[in-house]
C-alpha positions in Angstrom: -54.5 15.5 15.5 -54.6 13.2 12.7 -53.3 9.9 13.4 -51.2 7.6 10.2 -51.3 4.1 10.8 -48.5 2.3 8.7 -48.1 -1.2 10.0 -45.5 -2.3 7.0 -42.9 0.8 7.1 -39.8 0.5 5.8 -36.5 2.6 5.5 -36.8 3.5 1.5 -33.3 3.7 0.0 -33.1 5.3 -3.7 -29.6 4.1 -5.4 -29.2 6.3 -8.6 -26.7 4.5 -11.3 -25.9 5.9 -14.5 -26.6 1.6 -15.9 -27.4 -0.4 -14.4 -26.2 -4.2 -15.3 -27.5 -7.6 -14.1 -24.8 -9.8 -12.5 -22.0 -7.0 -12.7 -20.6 -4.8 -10.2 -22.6 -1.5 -10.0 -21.4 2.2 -8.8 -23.8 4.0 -7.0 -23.8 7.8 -8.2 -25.3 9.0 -5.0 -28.2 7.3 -2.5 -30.7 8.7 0.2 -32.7 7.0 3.1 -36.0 7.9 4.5 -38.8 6.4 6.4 -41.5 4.6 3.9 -44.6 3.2 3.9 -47.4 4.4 2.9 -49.0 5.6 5.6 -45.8 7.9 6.3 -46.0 9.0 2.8 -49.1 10.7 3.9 -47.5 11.5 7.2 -45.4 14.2 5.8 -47.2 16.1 3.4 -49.8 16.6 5.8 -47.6 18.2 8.4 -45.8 20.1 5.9 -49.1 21.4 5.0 -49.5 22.9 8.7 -51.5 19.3 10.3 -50.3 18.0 13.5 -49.3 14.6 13.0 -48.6 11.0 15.1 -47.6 8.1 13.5 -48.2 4.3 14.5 -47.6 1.0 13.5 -45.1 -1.8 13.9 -41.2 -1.0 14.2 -38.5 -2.6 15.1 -34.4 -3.3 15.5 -31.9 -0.6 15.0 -34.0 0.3 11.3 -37.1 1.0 13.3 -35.4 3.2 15.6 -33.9 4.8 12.3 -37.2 5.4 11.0 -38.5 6.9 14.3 -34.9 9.3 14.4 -36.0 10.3 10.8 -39.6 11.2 11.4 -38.4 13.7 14.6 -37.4 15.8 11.5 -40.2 16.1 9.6 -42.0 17.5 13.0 -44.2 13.8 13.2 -44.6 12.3 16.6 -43.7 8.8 16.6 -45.8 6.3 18.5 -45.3 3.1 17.3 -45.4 -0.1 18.8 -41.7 -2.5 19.0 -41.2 -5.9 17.8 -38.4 -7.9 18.2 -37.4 -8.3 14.4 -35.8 -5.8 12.5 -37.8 -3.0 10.1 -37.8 -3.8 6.3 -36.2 -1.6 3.9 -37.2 -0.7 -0.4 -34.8 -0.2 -2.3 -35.4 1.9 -5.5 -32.8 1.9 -8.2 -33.0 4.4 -10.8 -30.7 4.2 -13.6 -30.3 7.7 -15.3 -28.8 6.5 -18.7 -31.7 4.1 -19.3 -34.3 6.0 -17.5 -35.5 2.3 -16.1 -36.8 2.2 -12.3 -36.1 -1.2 -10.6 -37.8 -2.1 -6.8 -36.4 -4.3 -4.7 -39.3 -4.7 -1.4 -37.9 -6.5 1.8 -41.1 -8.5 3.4 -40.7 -7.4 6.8 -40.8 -9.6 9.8 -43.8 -11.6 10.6 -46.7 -10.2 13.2 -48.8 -13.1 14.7 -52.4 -12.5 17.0 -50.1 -12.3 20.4 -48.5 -9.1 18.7 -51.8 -7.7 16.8 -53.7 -7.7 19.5 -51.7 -5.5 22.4 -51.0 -3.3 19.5 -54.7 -2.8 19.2 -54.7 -2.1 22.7 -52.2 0.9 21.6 -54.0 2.2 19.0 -57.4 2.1 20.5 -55.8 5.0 22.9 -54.3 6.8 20.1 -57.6 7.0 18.3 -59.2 8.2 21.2 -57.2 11.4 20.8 -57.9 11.6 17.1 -59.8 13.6 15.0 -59.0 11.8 11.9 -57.4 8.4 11.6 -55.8 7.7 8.2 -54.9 3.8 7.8 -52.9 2.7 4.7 -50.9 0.3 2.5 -50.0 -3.4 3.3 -50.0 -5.5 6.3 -46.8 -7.2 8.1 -47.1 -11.1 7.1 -49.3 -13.1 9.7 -52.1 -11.0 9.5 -55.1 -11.5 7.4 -57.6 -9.4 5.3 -59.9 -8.8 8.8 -56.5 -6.7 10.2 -57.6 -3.2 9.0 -61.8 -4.5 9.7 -60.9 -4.5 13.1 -58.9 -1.5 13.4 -61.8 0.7 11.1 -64.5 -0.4 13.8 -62.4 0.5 16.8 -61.6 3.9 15.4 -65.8 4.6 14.0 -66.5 3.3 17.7 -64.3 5.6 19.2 -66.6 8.5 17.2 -63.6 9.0 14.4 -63.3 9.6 10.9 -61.4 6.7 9.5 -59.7 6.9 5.9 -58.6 3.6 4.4 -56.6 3.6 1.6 -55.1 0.3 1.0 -55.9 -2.7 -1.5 -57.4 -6.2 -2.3 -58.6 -8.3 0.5 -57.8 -6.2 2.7 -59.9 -3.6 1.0 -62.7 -5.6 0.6 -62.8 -6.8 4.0 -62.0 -3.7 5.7 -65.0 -1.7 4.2 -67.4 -4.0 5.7 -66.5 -1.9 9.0 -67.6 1.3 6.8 -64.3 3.4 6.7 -65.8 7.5 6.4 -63.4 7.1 3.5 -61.6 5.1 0.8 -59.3 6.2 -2.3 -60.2 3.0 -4.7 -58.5 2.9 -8.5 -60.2 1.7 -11.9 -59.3 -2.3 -10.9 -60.1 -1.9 -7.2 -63.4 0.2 -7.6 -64.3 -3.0 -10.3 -63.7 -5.6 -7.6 -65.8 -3.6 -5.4 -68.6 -3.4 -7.2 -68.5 -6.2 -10.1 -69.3 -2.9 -12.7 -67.1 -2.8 -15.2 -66.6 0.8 -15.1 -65.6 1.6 -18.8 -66.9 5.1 -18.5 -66.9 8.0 -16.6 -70.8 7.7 -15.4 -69.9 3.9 -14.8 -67.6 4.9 -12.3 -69.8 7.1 -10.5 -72.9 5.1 -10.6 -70.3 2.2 -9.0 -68.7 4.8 -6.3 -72.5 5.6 -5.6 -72.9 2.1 -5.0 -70.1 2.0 -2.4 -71.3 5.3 -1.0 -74.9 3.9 -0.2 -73.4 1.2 1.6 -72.6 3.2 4.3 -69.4 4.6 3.2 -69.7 8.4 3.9 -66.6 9.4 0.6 -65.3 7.5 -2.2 -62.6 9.5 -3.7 -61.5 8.3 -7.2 -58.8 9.3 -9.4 -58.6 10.1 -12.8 -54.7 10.3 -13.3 -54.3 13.5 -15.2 -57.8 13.8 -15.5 -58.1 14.8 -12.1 -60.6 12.8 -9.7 -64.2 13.0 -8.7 -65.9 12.3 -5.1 -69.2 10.8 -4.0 -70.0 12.2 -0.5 -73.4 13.0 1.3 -73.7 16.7 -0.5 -73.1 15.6 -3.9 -70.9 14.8 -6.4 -67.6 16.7 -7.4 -65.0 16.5 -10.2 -61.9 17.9 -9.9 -59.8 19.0 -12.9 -56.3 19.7 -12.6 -53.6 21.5 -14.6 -51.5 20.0 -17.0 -48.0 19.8 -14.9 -44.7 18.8 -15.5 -44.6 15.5 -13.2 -40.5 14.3 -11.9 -42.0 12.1 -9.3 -46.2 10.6 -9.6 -45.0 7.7 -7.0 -47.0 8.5 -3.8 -49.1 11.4 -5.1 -52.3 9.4 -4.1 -50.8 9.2 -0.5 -50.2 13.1 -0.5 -53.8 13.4 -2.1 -54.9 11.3 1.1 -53.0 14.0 3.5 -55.1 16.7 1.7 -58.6 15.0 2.7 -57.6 14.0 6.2 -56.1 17.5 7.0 -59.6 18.9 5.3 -61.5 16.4 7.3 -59.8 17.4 10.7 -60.5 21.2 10.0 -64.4 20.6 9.0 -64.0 22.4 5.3 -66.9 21.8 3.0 -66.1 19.1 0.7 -65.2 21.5 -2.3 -62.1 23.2 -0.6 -61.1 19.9 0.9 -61.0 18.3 -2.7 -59.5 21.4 -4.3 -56.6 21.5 -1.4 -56.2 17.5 -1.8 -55.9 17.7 -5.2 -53.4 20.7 -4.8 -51.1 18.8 -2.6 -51.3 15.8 -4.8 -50.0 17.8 -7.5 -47.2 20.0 -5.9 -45.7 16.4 -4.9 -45.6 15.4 -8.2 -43.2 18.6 -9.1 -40.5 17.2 -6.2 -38.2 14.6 -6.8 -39.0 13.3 -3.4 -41.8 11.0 -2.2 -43.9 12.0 0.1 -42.2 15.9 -0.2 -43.9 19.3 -1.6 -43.1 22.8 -1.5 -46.6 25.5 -0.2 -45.5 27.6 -2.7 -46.3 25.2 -5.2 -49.6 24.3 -3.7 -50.8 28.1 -3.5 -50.0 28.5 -7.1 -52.0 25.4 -7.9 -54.8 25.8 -6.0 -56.4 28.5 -8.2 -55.9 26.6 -11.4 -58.0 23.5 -10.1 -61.4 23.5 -11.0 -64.0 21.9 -8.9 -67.8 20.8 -10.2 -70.9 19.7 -8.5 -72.1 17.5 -11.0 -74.9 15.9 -9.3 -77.0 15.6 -5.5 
């Protein structure tokens, strides 16, 4: 079982306008809802690529109970923990004649210690019954940059192999509890490390630093480029085919379902970068976040190539 921990989700609404104008009255075209956050953005790829998934966090009011109703379809098991306030919700405005994206992000209610801390309770037996834990994205406000520390060393003490893929302070906090894995970009792999990275053998010399801190794989991406991973058999890049991309917004989160489904199956690290990568991709063909088609990934797969460029 691989367990998602998103502890900001949100119902993500996507209003398409064909103009959108400041201070005027605007028609919506046509709208969808589903259940966001980054953690369920990985969520659904990985159980549409055959991964048996529960998903945790903080939810709450007649949105969370929304955004558990919604992930019943997707075949996820909800597990998440109630609050009194009422889940946040993105909305995404895409305006068709301008081809101009525009995000307004609710801030969610607030979580103080005398909600973190029974929710740690929670998760501690949900990681117990993990083989993989993937944690990701932002925190609720009232928790600090030692809210994801905590929760990596509970899930490494509980014998699990923890992916955090998240940002700033909390980043840089949270690896001091040695995640098995993080997904750092250009900026964040820089703050990490001080390096200034303005190469490709910078960037792996830096995610070599990270590595021989204790942190078993550092996953970077390239973009188009592909990405490249430091792990304890080596170094791989990973090239990918040029592809028509609709929708990049939350191909690092399917990318992150790839490794944790690999992860949770025991592939060598080649086939678990080459599926990642795969699935990454094939979301980028769908208009949908968090969404790809198998057929897409098969036909993918075969076109990615993989390199061990160094021990």
């Amino acid at each position: 079982m691989i367990l998602t921990v998103t502890l900001n989700a949100a119902i993500d609404k996507r209003y398409v306008v064909d103009g959108f104008s400041q201070g005027e009255v605007n028609r919506v075209k046509s709208c969808s809802y589903t259940p966001g956050g980054k953690g369920l953005n990985v969520s659904k790829p990985a159980v549409i690529a055959g991964g048996s998934v529960v998903a945790t966090g903080f939810v709450g009011g007649h949105a969370g109970n929304y955004i558990e109703e919604a992930l019943s379809t997707f075949g996820i098991t909800s597990a998440f923990y109630h609050l009194k306030g009422e889940s946040r919700s993105c909305i995404n405005i895409w305006d068709e004649k301008n081809k101009i994206q525009t995000e307004f992000l609710e801030p969610g209610f607030e979580v103080g210690e005398e909600d973190f801390l029974p929710f740690l309770e929670h998760y501690k037996k949900l990681a117990s019954e993990a083989e993989v834990i993937a944690i990701s994205g932002s925190v609720p406000r009232g928790l600090d940059g030692t809210a994801y520390q905590r929760m990596v060393k509970i899930g490494k003490e509980a014998g699990k192999q923890v992916i955090l893929d998240t940002s700033g302070n909390l980043l840089k906090m949270g690896i001091e509890a040695l995640p098995s894995m993080i997904k750092p970009n250009l900026d964040e792999i820089r703050m990490l490390t001080g390096k200034s990275c303005d190469s490709l053998e910078e960037m792996i010399e830096a995610a070599k630093d990270i590595h021989n801190r204790g942190v078993e794989i550092v996953a970077v991406s390239l973009g188009s480029e592909g990405s490249f991973v430091v792990c304890s058999s080596g170094i791989y890049r990973a090239r990918v085919p040029k592809i028509d991309a609709v929708n990049t917004v939350g191909c690092g989160d399917s990318m992150i379902a790839g490794f944790a489904l690999g992860l949770s199956r025991q592939l060598p690290m080649e086939e678990i970068l080459r599926n990642a990568s795969a699935v990454s991709a094939a979301s980028a063909l769908r208009e949908e976040t968090g969404f790809f088609l198998m057929e897409d990934m098969q036909r993918l797969q075969p076109q990615i190539e993989i390199t061990r460029i160094g021990g």
